[in-house]
VMD Tcl script that draws the C-alpha trace (Angstrom):
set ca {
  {-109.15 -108.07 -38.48}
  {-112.48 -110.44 -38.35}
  {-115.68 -109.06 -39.97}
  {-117.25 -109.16 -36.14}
  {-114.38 -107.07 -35.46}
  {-114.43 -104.59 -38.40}
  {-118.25 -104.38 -37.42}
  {-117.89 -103.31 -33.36}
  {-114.93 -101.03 -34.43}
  {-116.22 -97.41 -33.10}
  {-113.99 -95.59 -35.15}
  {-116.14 -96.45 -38.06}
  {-118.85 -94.23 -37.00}
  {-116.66 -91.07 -36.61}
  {-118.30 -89.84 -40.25}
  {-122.11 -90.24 -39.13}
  {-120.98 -88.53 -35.98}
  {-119.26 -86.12 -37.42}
  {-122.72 -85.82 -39.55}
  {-124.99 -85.82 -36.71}
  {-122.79 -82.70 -35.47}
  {-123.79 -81.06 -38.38}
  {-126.91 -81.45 -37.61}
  {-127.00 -80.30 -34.32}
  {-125.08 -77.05 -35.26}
  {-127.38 -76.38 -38.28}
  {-130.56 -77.07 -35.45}
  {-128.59 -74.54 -32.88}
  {-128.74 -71.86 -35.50}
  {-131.87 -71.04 -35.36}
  {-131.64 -70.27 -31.59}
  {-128.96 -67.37 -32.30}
  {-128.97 -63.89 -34.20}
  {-129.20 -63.86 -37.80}
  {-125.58 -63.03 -39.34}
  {-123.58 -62.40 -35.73}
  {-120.34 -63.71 -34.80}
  {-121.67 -66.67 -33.61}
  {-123.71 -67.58 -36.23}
  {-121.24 -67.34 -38.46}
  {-118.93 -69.26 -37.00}
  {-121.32 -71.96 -35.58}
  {-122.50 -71.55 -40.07}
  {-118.38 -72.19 -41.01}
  {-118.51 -74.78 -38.16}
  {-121.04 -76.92 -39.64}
  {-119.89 -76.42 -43.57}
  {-116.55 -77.30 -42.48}
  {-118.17 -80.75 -40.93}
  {-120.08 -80.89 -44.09}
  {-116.81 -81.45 -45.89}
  {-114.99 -83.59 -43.28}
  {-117.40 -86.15 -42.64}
  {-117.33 -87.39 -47.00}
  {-113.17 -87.42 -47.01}
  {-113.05 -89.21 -43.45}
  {-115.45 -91.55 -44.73}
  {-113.37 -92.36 -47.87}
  {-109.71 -92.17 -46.13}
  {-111.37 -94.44 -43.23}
  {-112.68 -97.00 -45.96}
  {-116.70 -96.88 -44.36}
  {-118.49 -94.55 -46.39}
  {-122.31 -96.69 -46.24}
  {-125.58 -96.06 -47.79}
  {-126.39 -94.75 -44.03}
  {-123.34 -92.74 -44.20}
  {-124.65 -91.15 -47.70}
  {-128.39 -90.71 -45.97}
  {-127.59 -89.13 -43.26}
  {-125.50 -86.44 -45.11}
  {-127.87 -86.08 -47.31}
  {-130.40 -84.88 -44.23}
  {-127.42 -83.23 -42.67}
  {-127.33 -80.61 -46.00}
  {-131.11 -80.67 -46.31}
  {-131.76 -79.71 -42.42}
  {-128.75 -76.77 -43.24}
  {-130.07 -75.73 -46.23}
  {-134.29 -75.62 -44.33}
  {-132.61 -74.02 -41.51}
  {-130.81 -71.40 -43.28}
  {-133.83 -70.66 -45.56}
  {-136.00 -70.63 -42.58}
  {-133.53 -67.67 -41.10}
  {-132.61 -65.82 -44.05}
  {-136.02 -65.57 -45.33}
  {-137.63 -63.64 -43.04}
  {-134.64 -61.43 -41.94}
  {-134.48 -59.99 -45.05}
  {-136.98 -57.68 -46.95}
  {-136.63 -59.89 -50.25}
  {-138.76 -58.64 -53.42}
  {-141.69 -60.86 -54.97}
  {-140.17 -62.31 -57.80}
  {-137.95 -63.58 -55.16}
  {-140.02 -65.20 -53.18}
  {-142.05 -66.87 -55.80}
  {-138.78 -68.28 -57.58}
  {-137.93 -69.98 -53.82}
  {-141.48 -71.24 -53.70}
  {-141.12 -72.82 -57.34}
  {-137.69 -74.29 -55.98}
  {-139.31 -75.83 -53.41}
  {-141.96 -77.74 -55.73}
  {-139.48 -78.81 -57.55}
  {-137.63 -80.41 -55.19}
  {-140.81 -81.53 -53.13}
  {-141.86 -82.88 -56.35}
  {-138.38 -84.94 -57.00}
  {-138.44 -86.62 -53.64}
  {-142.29 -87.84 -53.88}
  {-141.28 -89.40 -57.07}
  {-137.90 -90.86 -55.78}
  {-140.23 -92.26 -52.69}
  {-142.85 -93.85 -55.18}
  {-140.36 -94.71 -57.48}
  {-137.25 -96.35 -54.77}
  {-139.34 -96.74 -51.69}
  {-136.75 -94.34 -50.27}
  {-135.82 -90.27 -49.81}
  {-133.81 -89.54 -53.40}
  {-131.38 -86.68 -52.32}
  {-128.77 -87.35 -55.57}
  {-125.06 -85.55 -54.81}
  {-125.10 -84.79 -58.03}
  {-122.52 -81.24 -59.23}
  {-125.37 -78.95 -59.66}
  {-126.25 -79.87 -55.99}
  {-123.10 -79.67 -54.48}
  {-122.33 -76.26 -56.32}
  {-125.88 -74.86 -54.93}
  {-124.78 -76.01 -51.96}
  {-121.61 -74.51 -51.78}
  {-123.16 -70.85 -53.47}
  {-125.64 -71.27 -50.45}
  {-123.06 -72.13 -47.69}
  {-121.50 -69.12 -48.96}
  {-124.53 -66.56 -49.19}
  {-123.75 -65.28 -45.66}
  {-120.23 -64.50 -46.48}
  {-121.06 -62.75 -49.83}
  {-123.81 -61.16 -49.23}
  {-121.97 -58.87 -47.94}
  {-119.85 -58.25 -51.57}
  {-122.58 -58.23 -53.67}
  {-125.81 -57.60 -51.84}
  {-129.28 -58.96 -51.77}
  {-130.32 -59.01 -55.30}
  {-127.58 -60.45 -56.73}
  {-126.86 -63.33 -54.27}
  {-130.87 -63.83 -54.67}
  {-130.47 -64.23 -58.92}
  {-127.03 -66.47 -58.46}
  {-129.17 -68.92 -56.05}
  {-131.80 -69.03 -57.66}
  {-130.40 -69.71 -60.67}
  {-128.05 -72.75 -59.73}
  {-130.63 -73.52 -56.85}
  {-133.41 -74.08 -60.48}
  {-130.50 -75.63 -62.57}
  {-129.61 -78.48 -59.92}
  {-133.67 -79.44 -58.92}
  {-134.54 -79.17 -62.31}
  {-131.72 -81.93 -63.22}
  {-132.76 -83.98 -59.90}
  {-136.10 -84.15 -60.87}
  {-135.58 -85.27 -64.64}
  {-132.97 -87.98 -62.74}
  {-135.54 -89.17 -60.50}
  {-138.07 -89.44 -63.67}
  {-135.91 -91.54 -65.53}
  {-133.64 -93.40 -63.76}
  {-134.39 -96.93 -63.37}
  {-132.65 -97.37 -59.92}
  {-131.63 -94.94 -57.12}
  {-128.13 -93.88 -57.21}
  {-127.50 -91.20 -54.32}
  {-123.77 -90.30 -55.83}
  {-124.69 -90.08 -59.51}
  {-122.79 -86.99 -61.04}
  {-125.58 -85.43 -63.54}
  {-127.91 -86.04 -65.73}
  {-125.79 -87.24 -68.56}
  {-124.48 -90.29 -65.97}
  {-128.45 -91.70 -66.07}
  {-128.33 -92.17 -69.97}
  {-124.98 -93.62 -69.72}
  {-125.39 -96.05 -66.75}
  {-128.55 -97.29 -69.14}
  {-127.40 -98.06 -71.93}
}
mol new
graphics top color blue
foreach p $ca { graphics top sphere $p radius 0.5 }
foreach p [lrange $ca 0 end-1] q [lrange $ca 1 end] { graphics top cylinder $p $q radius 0.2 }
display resetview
Protein backbone atom coordinates (compact mmCIF):
# COMPACT_ATOMS: atom_id res chain seq x y z
CA UNK A 1 0.00 0.00 0.00
CA UNK A 2 1.39 3.65 -1.20
CA UNK A 3 1.85 6.32 1.52
CA UNK A 4 -1.09 8.42 -0.51
CA UNK A 5 -2.94 5.37 0.08
CA UNK A 6 -2.14 4.60 3.76
CA UNK A 7 -3.01 8.43 4.16
CA UNK A 8 -6.87 8.48 2.48
CA UNK A 9 -7.45 5.07 4.25
CA UNK A 10 -10.72 5.92 6.53
CA UNK A 11 -10.25 3.16 8.68
CA UNK A 12 -7.39 4.99 10.22
CA UNK A 13 -9.57 7.43 11.88
CA UNK A 14 -11.83 4.83 13.61
CA UNK A 15 -9.70 5.72 17.09
CA UNK A 16 -10.30 9.66 16.93
CA UNK A 17 -13.84 8.72 16.13
CA UNK A 18 -14.21 6.45 18.47
CA UNK A 19 -12.68 9.48 20.72
CA UNK A 20 -14.89 12.09 19.51
CA UNK A 21 -17.81 9.61 20.71
CA UNK A 22 -16.51 9.91 23.93
CA UNK A 23 -16.84 13.13 23.84
CA UNK A 24 -20.15 13.49 22.78
CA UNK A 25 -21.42 10.95 25.44
CA UNK A 26 -19.42 12.66 28.25
CA UNK A 27 -21.20 16.28 26.71
CA UNK A 28 -24.80 14.31 26.71
CA UNK A 29 -24.38 13.65 30.37
CA UNK A 30 -24.96 16.60 31.59
CA UNK A 31 -28.41 16.77 29.88
CA UNK A 32 -29.66 13.58 31.97
CA UNK A 33 -30.30 12.76 35.80
CA UNK A 34 -27.47 12.48 38.02
CA UNK A 35 -26.81 8.58 38.81
CA UNK A 36 -30.07 7.04 36.71
CA UNK A 37 -30.03 4.22 34.44
CA UNK A 38 -29.14 6.16 31.74
CA UNK A 39 -26.48 7.94 33.04
CA UNK A 40 -24.90 5.18 34.03
CA UNK A 41 -24.90 3.44 31.17
CA UNK A 42 -24.33 6.41 28.75
CA UNK A 43 -21.04 6.86 32.01
CA UNK A 44 -19.94 2.82 31.20
CA UNK A 45 -20.60 3.77 27.52
CA UNK A 46 -18.09 6.37 27.29
CA UNK A 47 -15.31 4.62 29.79
CA UNK A 48 -15.66 1.65 27.74
CA UNK A 49 -14.75 4.01 24.49
CA UNK A 50 -12.14 5.45 26.68
CA UNK A 51 -10.42 2.11 26.62
CA UNK A 52 -11.19 1.04 23.02
CA UNK A 53 -10.09 3.90 21.18
CA UNK A 54 -5.89 3.42 22.81
CA UNK A 55 -5.90 -0.64 21.90
CA UNK A 56 -7.62 0.04 18.37
CA UNK A 57 -5.15 2.58 17.83
CA UNK A 58 -2.20 0.24 18.65
CA UNK A 59 -3.72 -3.12 16.97
CA UNK A 60 -4.60 -0.72 13.83
CA UNK A 61 -0.86 0.59 13.77
CA UNK A 62 -2.15 4.73 13.77
CA UNK A 63 -1.96 5.81 17.17
CA UNK A 64 -0.72 9.91 16.25
CA UNK A 65 0.15 12.78 18.37
CA UNK A 66 -3.62 13.89 17.30
CA UNK A 67 -4.75 10.56 18.30
CA UNK A 68 -2.95 11.09 21.90
CA UNK A 69 -4.55 14.91 22.01
CA UNK A 70 -7.66 14.25 21.44
CA UNK A 71 -7.87 11.51 24.17
CA UNK A 72 -6.33 13.46 26.27
CA UNK A 73 -9.48 16.17 25.90
CA UNK A 74 -11.76 13.20 25.60
CA UNK A 75 -10.74 12.23 29.59
CA UNK A 76 -10.41 15.88 30.55
CA UNK A 77 -14.06 16.90 29.11
CA UNK A 78 -15.26 13.37 31.22
CA UNK A 79 -13.52 14.07 34.10
CA UNK A 80 -15.04 18.44 33.95
CA UNK A 81 -18.27 16.94 33.13
CA UNK A 82 -18.50 14.51 35.83
CA UNK A 83 -17.13 17.01 38.41
CA UNK A 84 -19.47 19.55 37.12
CA UNK A 85 -22.48 16.86 37.99
CA UNK A 86 -21.30 15.24 40.98
CA UNK A 87 -20.41 18.36 42.67
CA UNK A 88 -23.38 19.93 43.14
CA UNK A 89 -25.64 16.81 43.54
CA UNK A 90 -24.07 15.98 46.48
CA UNK A 91 -23.97 17.78 49.94
CA UNK A 92 -20.01 17.34 50.13
CA UNK A 93 -18.25 18.77 53.46
CA UNK A 94 -15.63 21.78 53.30
CA UNK A 95 -12.52 20.13 53.54
CA UNK A 96 -13.85 18.54 50.50
CA UNK A 97 -14.39 21.10 48.52
CA UNK A 98 -11.28 22.99 49.22
CA UNK A 99 -9.05 19.78 48.50
CA UNK A 100 -10.98 19.75 44.76
CA UNK A 101 -10.26 23.44 44.48
CA UNK A 102 -6.43 22.83 45.35
CA UNK A 103 -6.63 19.91 42.67
CA UNK A 104 -7.70 22.11 40.29
CA UNK A 105 -4.66 24.68 40.78
CA UNK A 106 -2.60 22.18 40.51
CA UNK A 107 -3.50 20.96 37.46
CA UNK A 108 -4.39 24.54 36.05
CA UNK A 109 -1.02 25.33 37.16
CA UNK A 110 0.73 22.18 35.21
CA UNK A 111 -0.90 22.99 31.91
CA UNK A 112 0.08 26.91 31.94
CA UNK A 113 3.55 25.73 32.42
CA UNK A 114 3.39 22.85 29.80
CA UNK A 115 1.84 25.78 27.38
CA UNK A 116 4.80 28.25 28.20
CA UNK A 117 7.13 25.64 28.37
CA UNK A 118 5.96 23.25 24.82
CA UNK A 119 3.79 25.78 23.13
CA UNK A 120 1.17 23.06 23.57
CA UNK A 121 -1.70 21.56 26.24
CA UNK A 122 0.66 18.97 28.52
CA UNK A 123 -1.98 16.29 29.56
CA UNK A 124 0.96 13.39 30.43
CA UNK A 125 -0.78 9.57 30.57
CA UNK A 126 1.30 9.05 33.08
CA UNK A 127 0.03 5.77 35.99
CA UNK A 128 -1.00 8.13 38.63
CA UNK A 129 -3.32 9.65 35.91
CA UNK A 130 -4.66 6.75 34.49
CA UNK A 131 -5.32 5.19 38.05
CA UNK A 132 -7.23 8.62 39.07
CA UNK A 133 -8.89 8.15 36.16
CA UNK A 134 -9.99 4.83 36.54
CA UNK A 135 -10.88 5.51 40.71
CA UNK A 136 -12.98 8.43 39.11
CA UNK A 137 -14.66 6.44 36.24
CA UNK A 138 -15.52 4.24 38.99
CA UNK A 139 -16.88 6.75 41.75
CA UNK A 140 -20.46 6.28 40.46
CA UNK A 141 -20.33 2.60 40.79
CA UNK A 142 -18.75 2.65 44.33
CA UNK A 143 -20.17 5.17 45.79
CA UNK A 144 -22.62 3.17 46.39
CA UNK A 145 -20.15 0.50 48.59
CA UNK A 146 -18.49 2.87 50.44
CA UNK A 147 -20.28 6.17 50.53
CA UNK A 148 -19.46 9.80 50.18
CA UNK A 149 -16.63 10.32 52.48
CA UNK A 150 -14.65 7.68 51.63
CA UNK A 151 -14.83 7.79 47.78
CA UNK A 152 -14.17 11.73 48.50
CA UNK A 153 -10.57 10.81 50.65
CA UNK A 154 -9.60 7.88 47.90
CA UNK A 155 -9.97 10.71 45.03
CA UNK A 156 -8.59 13.07 46.47
CA UNK A 157 -5.82 11.39 47.45
CA UNK A 158 -4.72 9.72 44.03
CA UNK A 159 -6.49 12.77 42.26
CA UNK A 160 -3.26 15.07 44.61
CA UNK A 161 -0.68 12.18 44.03
CA UNK A 162 -1.04 12.16 40.05
CA UNK A 163 -1.19 16.42 39.59
CA UNK A 164 1.33 16.75 42.01
CA UNK A 165 3.71 14.31 39.82
CA UNK A 166 2.36 16.13 36.48
CA UNK A 167 3.27 19.28 37.64
CA UNK A 168 6.93 18.43 38.92
CA UNK A 169 7.06 16.59 35.12
CA UNK A 170 6.05 19.60 33.42
CA UNK A 171 8.74 21.67 35.65
CA UNK A 172 11.48 19.64 34.68
CA UNK A 173 11.20 17.98 31.70
CA UNK A 174 13.07 19.34 28.90
CA UNK A 175 10.60 18.20 26.13
CA UNK A 176 6.89 17.19 26.11
CA UNK A 177 6.27 13.60 26.23
CA UNK A 178 2.34 12.95 26.43
CA UNK A 179 2.93 8.95 27.23
CA UNK A 180 5.71 9.30 29.80
CA UNK A 181 5.00 6.72 32.69
CA UNK A 182 6.04 8.84 36.00
CA UNK A 183 8.18 10.91 37.33
CA UNK A 184 11.12 8.63 37.64
CA UNK A 185 10.94 8.22 33.46
CA UNK A 186 11.92 12.30 33.28
CA UNK A 187 15.29 11.72 35.22
CA UNK A 188 15.95 8.73 33.23
CA UNK A 189 15.10 9.94 29.67
CA UNK A 190 17.78 12.89 30.82
CA UNK A 191 20.44 11.50 31.65
Amino acid sequence: MHDAQKKKNPMKQIPNIVTGIRIILSLTLLFIEPLSVAFILIYLLAGISDMLDGVLARKMHVTSKLGALLDSVADATLIFVLLAIIIPYFIWPAWVICWIALIVIIRLSSLLIGFFKYRAFAFLHTYANKITGLALFCFPLLYWLWGLNVMAIVLCCLATISAIEELLINATSNTLNRDITSIFAVSQNQK
